[in-house]
C-alpha positions as CSV (number, residue, x, y, z in Angstrom):
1,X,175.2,66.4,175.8
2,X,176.1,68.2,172.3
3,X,175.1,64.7,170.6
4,X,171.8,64.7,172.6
5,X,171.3,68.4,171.4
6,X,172.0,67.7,167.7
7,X,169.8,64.4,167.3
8,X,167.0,66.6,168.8
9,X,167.4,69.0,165.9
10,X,168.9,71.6,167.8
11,X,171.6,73.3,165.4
12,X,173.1,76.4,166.9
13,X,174.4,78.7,163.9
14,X,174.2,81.7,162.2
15,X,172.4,79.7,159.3
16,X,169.8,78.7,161.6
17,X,169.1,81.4,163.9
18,X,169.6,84.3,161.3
19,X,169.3,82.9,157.6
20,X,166.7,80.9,158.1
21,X,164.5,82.1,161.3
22,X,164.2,85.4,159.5
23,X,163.5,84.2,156.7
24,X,160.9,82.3,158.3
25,X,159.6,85.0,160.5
26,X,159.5,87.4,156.7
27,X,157.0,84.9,155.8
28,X,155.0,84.5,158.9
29,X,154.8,88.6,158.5
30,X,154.0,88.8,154.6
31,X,151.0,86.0,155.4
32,X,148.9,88.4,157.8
33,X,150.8,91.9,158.6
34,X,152.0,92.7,155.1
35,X,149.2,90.9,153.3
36,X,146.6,92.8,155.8
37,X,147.7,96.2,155.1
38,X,147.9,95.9,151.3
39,X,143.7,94.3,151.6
40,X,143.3,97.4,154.0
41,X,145.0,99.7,151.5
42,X,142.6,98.4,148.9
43,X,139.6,98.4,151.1
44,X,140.0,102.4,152.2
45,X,140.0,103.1,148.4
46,X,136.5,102.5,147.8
47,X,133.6,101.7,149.9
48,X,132.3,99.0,148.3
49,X,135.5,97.2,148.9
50,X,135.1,98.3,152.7
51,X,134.6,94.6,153.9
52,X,138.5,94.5,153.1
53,X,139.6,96.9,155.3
54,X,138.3,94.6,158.2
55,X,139.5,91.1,156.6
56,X,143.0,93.5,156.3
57,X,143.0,94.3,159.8
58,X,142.3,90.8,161.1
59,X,145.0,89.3,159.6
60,X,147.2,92.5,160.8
61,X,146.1,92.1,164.7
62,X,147.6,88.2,164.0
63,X,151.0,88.6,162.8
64,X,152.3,87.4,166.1
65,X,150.9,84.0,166.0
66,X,151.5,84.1,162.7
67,X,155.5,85.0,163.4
68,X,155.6,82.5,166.1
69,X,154.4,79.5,164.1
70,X,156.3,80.5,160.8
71,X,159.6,80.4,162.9
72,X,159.0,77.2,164.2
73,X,158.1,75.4,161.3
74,X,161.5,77.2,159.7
75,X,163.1,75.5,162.7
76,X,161.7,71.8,161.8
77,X,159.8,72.0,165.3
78,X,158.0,69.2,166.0
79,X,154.2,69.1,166.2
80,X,153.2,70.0,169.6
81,X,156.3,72.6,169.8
82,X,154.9,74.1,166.3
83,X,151.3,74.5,167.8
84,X,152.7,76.1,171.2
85,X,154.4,78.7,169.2
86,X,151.6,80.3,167.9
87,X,151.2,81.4,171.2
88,X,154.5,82.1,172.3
89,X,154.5,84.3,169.1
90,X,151.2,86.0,170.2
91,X,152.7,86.9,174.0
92,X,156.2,87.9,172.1
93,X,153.8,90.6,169.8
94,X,152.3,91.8,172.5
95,X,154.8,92.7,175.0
96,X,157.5,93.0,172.2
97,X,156.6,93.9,168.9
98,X,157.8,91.9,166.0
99,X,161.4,91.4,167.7
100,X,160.0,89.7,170.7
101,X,157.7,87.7,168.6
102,X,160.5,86.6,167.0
103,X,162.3,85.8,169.9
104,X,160.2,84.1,171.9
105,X,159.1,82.1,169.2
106,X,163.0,81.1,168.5
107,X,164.1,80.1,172.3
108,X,160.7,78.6,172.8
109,X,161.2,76.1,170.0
110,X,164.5,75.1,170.3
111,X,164.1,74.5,174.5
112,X,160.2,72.4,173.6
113,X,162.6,71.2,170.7
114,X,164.5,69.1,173.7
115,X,162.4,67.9,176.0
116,X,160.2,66.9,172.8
117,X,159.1,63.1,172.9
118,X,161.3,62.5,176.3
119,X,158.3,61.7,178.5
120,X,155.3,59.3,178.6
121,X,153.0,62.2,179.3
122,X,154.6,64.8,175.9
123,X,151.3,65.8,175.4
124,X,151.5,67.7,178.5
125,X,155.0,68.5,179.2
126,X,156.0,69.5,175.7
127,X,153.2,72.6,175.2
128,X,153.8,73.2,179.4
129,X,157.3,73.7,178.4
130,X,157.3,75.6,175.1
131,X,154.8,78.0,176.1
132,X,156.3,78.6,179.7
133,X,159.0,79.5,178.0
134,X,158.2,81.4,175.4
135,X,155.9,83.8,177.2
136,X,159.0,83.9,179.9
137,X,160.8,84.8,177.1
138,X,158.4,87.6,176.3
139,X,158.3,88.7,180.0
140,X,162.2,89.4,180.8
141,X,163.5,90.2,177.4
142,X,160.8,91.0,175.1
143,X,160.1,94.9,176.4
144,X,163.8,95.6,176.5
145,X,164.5,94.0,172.9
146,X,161.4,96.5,171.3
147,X,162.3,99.1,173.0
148,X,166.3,99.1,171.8
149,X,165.0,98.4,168.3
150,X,162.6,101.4,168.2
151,X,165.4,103.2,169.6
152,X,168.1,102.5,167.1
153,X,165.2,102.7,164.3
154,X,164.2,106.4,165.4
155,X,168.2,107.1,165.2
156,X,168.1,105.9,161.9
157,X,165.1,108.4,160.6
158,X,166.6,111.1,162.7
159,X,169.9,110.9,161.2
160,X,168.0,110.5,157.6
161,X,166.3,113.6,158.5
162,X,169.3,115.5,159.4
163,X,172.0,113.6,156.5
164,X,169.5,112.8,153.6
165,X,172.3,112.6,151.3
166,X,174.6,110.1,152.9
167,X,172.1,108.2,155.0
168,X,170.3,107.7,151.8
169,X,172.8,105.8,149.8
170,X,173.8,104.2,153.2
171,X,170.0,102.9,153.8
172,X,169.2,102.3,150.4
173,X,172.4,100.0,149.7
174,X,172.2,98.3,152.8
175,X,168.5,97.2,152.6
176,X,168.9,96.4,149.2
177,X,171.9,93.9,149.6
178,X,170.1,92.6,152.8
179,X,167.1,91.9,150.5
180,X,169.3,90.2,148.0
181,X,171.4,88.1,151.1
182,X,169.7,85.2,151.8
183,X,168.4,87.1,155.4
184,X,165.6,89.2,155.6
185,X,165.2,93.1,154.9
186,X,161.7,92.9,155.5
187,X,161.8,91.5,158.8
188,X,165.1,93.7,159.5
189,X,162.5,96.9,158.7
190,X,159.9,95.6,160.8
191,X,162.5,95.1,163.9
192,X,163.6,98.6,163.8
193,X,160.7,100.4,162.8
194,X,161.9,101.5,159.9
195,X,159.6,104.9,158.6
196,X,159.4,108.0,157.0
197,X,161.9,108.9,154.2
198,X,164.6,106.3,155.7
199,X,162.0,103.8,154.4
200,X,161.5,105.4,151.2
201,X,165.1,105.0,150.8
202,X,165.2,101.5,151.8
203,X,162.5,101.0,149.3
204,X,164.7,101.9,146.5
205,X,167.4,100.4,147.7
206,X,165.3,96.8,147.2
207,X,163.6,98.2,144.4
208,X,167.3,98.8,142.4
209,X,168.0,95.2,143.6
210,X,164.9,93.1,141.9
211,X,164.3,95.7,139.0
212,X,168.2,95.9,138.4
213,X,168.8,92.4,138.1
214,X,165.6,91.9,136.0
215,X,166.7,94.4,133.6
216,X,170.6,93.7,133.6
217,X,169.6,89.6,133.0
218,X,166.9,90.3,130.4
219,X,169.2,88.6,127.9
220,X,169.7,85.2,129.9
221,X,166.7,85.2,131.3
222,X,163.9,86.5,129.7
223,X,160.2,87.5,130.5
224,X,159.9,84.8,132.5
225,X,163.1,85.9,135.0
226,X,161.7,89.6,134.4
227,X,159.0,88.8,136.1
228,X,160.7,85.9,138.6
229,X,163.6,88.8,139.4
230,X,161.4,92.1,139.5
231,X,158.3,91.3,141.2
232,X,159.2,88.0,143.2
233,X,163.0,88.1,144.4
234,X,166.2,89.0,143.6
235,X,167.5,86.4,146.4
236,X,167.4,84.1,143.0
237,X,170.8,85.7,142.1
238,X,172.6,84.4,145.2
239,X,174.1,81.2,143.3
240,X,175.5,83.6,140.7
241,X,176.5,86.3,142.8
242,X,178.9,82.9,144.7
243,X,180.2,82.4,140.9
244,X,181.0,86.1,140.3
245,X,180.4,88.8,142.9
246,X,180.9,91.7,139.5
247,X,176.9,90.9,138.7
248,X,176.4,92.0,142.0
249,X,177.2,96.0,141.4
250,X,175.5,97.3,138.9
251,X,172.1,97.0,140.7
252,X,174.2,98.1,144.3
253,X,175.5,101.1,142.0
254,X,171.6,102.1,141.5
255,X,170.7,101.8,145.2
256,X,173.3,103.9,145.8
257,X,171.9,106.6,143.4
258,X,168.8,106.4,144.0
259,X,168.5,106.4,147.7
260,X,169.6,110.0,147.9
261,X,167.2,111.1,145.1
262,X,164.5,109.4,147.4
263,X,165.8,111.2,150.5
264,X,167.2,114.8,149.0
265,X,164.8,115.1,145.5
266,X,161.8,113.3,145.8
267,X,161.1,113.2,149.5
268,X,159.8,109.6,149.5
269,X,158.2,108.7,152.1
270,X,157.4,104.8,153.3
271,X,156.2,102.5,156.5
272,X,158.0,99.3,157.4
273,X,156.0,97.3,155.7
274,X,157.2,98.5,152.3
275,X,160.5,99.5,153.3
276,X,161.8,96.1,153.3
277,X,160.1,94.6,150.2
278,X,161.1,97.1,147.3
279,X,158.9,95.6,144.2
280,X,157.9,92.2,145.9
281,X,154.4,91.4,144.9
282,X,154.4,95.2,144.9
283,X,154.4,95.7,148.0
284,X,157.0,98.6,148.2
285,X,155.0,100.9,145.7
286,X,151.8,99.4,147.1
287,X,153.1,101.0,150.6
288,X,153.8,104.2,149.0
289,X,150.9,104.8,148.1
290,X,149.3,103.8,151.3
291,X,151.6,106.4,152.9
292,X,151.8,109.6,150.6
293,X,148.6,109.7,149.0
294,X,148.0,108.8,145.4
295,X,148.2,112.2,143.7
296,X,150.0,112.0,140.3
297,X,153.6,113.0,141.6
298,X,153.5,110.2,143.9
299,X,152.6,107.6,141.3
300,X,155.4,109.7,138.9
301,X,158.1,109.3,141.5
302,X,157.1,105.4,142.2
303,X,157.3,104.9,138.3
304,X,161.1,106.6,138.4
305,X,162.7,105.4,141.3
306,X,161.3,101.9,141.7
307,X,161.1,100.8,137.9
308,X,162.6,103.1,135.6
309,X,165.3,104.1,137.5
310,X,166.9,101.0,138.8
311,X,166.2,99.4,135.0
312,X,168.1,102.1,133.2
313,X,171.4,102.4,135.9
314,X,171.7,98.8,136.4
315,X,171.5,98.2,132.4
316,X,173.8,100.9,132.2
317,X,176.3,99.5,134.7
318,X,175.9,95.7,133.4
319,X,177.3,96.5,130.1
320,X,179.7,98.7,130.9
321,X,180.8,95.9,133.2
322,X,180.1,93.0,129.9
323,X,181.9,95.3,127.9
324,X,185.2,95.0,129.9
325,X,184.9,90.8,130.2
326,X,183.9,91.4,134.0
327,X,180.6,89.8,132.9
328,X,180.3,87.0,130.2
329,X,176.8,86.1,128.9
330,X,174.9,83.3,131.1
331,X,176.1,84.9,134.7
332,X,173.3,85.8,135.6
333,X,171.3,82.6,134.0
334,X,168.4,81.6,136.9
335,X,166.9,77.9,137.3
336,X,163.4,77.9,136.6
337,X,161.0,75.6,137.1
């Protein structure tokens, strides 16, 4: 049986159902949630630019199917299972949120995964059985999931609300190493719900990741990795951070910092959308913006705590840290293409 199950691609591991099906799902998100707010953002600025807003909110009513097919291909699904998913996704969204999306889109793949191929009549029993279950899926454990999720994510801005200080550096250094881990803080905001000045802390916390590292490897690698490392992904690191975990504090350090000025001083406030993405394609400050307005302070506190700030304390903490040996020059040295 376990033979049958591996040569039909099923794997089951933390590397496949958490590494990489999040990862997956962050992508299925970014392509139509993520990407459909930031062209509705733009849209609502000016009303020429009003045919946006509706392009935006297409591709934001989609981010289930969108969810359900990126996990599946993630999952090296075969054809038929890859199309079924888009729908299991869709039922996932709609009776669970991004968490049953996710999850329906997971079991249905790996069960259409096995009776992929088996019969002389696929075409049939392969979608039958991929979207039965997937939309089952959705049914029994998809309401319960969401709800659990929302739960624990209104815990977490409650607890924000009342313990700014500490559940600032707590959110903000979580999200940020989960941004940097190969997993996914985006999709880990969008589970939860993540909102209000909780996200604005998460938000730094991923901002102090990318911009730290950007900063702090300036020397090895350039403009090119300043732009690679600030505005694409500090996930780029991971190799190094294998070779010598001391590269990894210095941006850590920041988050931890500046979390609590986003919670205590500054009052940041951010949706999930942002909370999970810090600078990535600008999405965090993007989100900001989107959420508090764009009067000047608002642009003034994105400018500190999502660029300056996590530049200056990471830069700060990186030679301190090359200054003792703890980090030699080319530890932070990214392939580029």
């Amino acid at each position: 049986m376990k033979t049958f199950i591996y040569r039909k691609g099923v794997r089951p591991s933390v590397q496949s159902y958490v590494i990489d099906a999040l990862s997956y799902m962050a992508l299925g998100l970014f392509a139509s949630l993520i990407i459909g707010l930031i062209m509705q953002t733009i849209g609502d600025a000016h009303p020429s630019l009003s045919f946006l807003s509706s392009m935006g909110s297409t591709a934001m009513g989609l981010y289930g199917p969108a969810i359900g097919v990126a996990v599946a291909y993630g999952l090296k699904a075969p054809r038929l299972v890859l199309f079924a998913a888009v729908v299991c996704g869709s039922a996932g969204a709609e009776l669970g949120g991004p968490a049953g999306s996710f999850l329906a889109a997971l079991i249905s793949t790996e069960v259409g995964k096995l009776v992929s191929q088996e019969t002389k009549v696929d075409i049939i029993v392969t979608p039958l059985v991929t979207i039965f279950t997937g939309i089952g899926t959705a049914m029994l454990i998809g309401p319960a999931i969401s709800g659990g999720l929302s739960r624990f994510g209104s815990f977490i801005q409650w607890a924000t609300m009342q313990q700014p200080l500490m559940m600032g550096v707590v959110i903000a250094v979580f999200m940020g190493l989960a941004l940097t881990a190969p997993i996914s803080s985006a999709a880990i905001a969008f589970m939860i719900g993540l909102d209000g000045i909780a996200a604005g802390a998460a938000t730094a916390g991923c901002a102090a990741q990318m911009i730290g590292f950007a900063v702090s490897s300036f020397r090895e690698n350039r403009w090119s990795g300043l732009v690679a490392l600030g505005i694409g992904t500090s996930m780029l690191q991971i190799a190094n951070i294998v070779k010598n975990p001391w590269i990894l504090l210095p941006p850590t350090l920041a988050a931890a910092i500046l979390g609590p000025m986003a919670t205590v001083i500054l009052q940041m406030e951010n949706n999930p959308a942002g909370a999970g993405m810090g600078t990535s394609g600008l999405v965090g400050p993007l989100m900001t913006l989107h959420t508090m307005g764009t009067d000047f302070s608002v642009f003034f506190s994105i400018i500190v705590l999502h660029f300056i700030g996590p530049g200056v304390l990471s830069l700060i903490f990186s030679e301190l840290l090359r200054k003792s040996g703890r980090i030699s020059f080319g530890d932070m040295k990214i392939e580029q293409s």
